[in-house]
C-alpha positions in Angstrom: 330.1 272.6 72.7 327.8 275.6 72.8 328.3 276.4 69.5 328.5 272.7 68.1 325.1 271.7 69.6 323.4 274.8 71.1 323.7 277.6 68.6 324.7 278.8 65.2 327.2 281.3 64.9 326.0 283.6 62.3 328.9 284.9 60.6 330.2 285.5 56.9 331.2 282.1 55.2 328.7 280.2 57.6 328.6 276.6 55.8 325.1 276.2 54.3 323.6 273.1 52.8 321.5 273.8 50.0 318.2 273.2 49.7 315.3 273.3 46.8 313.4 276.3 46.9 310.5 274.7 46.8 311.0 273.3 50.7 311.4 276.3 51.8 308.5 278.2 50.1 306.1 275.0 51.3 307.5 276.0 55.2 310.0 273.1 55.8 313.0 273.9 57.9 315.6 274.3 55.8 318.0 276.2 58.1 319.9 279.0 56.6 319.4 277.6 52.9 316.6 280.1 52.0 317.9 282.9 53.6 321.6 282.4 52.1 319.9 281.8 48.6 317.4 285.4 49.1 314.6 283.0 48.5 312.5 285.2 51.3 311.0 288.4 50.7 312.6 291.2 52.9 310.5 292.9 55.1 310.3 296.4 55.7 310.6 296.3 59.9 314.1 294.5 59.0 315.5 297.7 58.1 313.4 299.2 61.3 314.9 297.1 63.9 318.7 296.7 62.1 318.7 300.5 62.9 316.9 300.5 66.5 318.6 296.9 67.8 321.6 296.5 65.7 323.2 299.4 64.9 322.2 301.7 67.7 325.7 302.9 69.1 326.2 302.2 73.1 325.5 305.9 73.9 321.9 305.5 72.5 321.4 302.5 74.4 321.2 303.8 77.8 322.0 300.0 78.9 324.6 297.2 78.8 321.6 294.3 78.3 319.0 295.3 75.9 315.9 292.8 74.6 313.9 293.6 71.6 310.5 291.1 70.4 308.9 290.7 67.2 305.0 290.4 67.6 302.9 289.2 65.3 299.7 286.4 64.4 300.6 283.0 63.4 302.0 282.6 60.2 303.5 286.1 59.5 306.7 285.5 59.1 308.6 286.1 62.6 310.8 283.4 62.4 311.8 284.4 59.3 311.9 287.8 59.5 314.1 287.0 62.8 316.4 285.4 60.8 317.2 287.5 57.8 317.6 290.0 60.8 320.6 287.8 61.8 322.1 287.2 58.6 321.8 290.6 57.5 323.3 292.0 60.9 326.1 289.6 60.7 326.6 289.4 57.0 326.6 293.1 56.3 327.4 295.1 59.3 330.0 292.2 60.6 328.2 291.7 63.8 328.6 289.1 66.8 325.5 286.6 65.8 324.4 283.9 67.7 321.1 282.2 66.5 319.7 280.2 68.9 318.8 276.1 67.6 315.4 274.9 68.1 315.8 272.4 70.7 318.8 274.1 72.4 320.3 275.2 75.3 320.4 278.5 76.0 323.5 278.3 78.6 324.6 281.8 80.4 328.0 280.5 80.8 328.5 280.2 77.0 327.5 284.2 76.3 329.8 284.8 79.3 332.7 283.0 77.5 331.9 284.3 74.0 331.9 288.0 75.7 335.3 287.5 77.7 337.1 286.4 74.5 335.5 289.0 72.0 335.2 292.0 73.9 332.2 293.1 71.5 328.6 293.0 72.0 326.7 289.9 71.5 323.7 289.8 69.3 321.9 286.5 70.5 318.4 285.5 69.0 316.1 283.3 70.2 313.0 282.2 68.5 309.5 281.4 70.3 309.9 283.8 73.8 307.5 281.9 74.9 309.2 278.2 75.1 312.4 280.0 76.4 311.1 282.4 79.1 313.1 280.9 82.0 316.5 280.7 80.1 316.3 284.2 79.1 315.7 286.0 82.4 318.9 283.8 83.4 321.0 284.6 81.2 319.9 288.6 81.2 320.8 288.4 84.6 323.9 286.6 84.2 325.1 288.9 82.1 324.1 292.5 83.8 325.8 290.6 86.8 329.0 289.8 84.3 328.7 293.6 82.5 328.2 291.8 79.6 326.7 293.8 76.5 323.9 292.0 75.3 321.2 292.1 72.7 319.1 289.2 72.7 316.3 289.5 70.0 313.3 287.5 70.2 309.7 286.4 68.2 306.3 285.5 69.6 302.7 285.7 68.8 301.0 288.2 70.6 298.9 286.4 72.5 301.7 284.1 73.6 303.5 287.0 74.9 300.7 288.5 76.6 300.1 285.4 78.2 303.4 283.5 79.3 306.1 286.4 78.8 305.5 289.2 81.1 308.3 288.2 83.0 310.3 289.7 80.5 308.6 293.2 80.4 310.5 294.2 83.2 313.5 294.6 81.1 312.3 297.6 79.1 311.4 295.4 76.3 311.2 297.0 72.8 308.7 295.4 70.7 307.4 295.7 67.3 304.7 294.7 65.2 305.1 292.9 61.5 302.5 293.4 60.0 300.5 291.6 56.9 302.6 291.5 53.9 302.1 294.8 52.3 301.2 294.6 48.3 304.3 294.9 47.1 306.0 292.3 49.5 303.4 290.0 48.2 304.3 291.2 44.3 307.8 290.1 45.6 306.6 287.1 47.0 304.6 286.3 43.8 307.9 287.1 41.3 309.8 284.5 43.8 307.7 281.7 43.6 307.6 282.0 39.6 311.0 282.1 39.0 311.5 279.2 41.2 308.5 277.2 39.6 307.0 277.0 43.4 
């Protein structure tokens, strides 16, 4: 039911519904159709926090629950940087993805189930900290209580986290910053929209 209702389990040969480029370059949700199709332009802190978050082995994590946060201003592209995060993490290095839904629950029972029959560390996302503060200290605490090895990777604007998320520093967060698109993430972004006519 988790996984039907709750979250998407990122994974090679995820079904995708197609979608016109042109929704997703005008900012409508279009769920995994424009990061399937490479329609976004790749960031470079993707690569940063693949290596820090993703691929780090256990001996440089120095614990079984980790959280790292994209920060950034509105409109920077967190959510989708967060995402091609996912995709990439479970389409290339054939990691355990679960991407949270908007609007879903974020139940610590479920990671406990998903751990006990994988035996593999989960990599669970969760967009907009801030609307899901609550949920996540439960289920961080849930799991150290369950020895579960946990990711959970996370977005917010800056100010949001400043303001409603300090709950969450106490976990040794590991944030980073995305910054403005960079001139030639914005010639990139530029090529895109021409050859889709966007």
């Amino acid at each position: 039911a988790f996984l039907d209702h709750d979250a998407d389990h990122v994974r090679p040969g995820l079904p995708v519904i197609a979608a016109p480029a042109k929704d997703f370059y005008v900012g409508r949700d279009v769920g995994w159709a424009g990061i399937a199709a490479d329609l976004d332009v790749r960031r470079r802190l993707c690569d940063t926090v693949l290596i820090t978050a993703i691929l780090a082995d256990e001996g440089e994590r120095g614990r079984r629950v980790d959280v790292h946060v994209i920060k950034s201003p509105a409109g920077n592209g967190k959510s989708i940087t967060l995402k091609r995060i996912a995709w990439d993490a479970a389409n290339h290095f054939d990691k355990l993805v679960l991407f949270m839904r908007q609007g879903g629950a974020l139940r610590p029972e479920a990671i406990l189930d998903v751990y006990s029959y994988c035996q593999e560390r989960v990599f669970l996302f969760v967009d907009r900290a801030a609307l899901h503060v609550q949920e996540i200290l439960d289920v961080i605490r849930v799991a150290q209580a369950g020895g579960v090895k946990l990711t959970i990777l996370t977005a917010e604007r800056d100010n949001e986290w400043n303001v409603r998320c300090d709950e969450l520093d106490e976990f040794n967060v590991t944030d980073y910053s995305l910054p403005y698109l960079s001139e030639g993430e914005i010639g990139d972004l530029l090529a895109k929209l021409e050859g889709h006519d966007a």
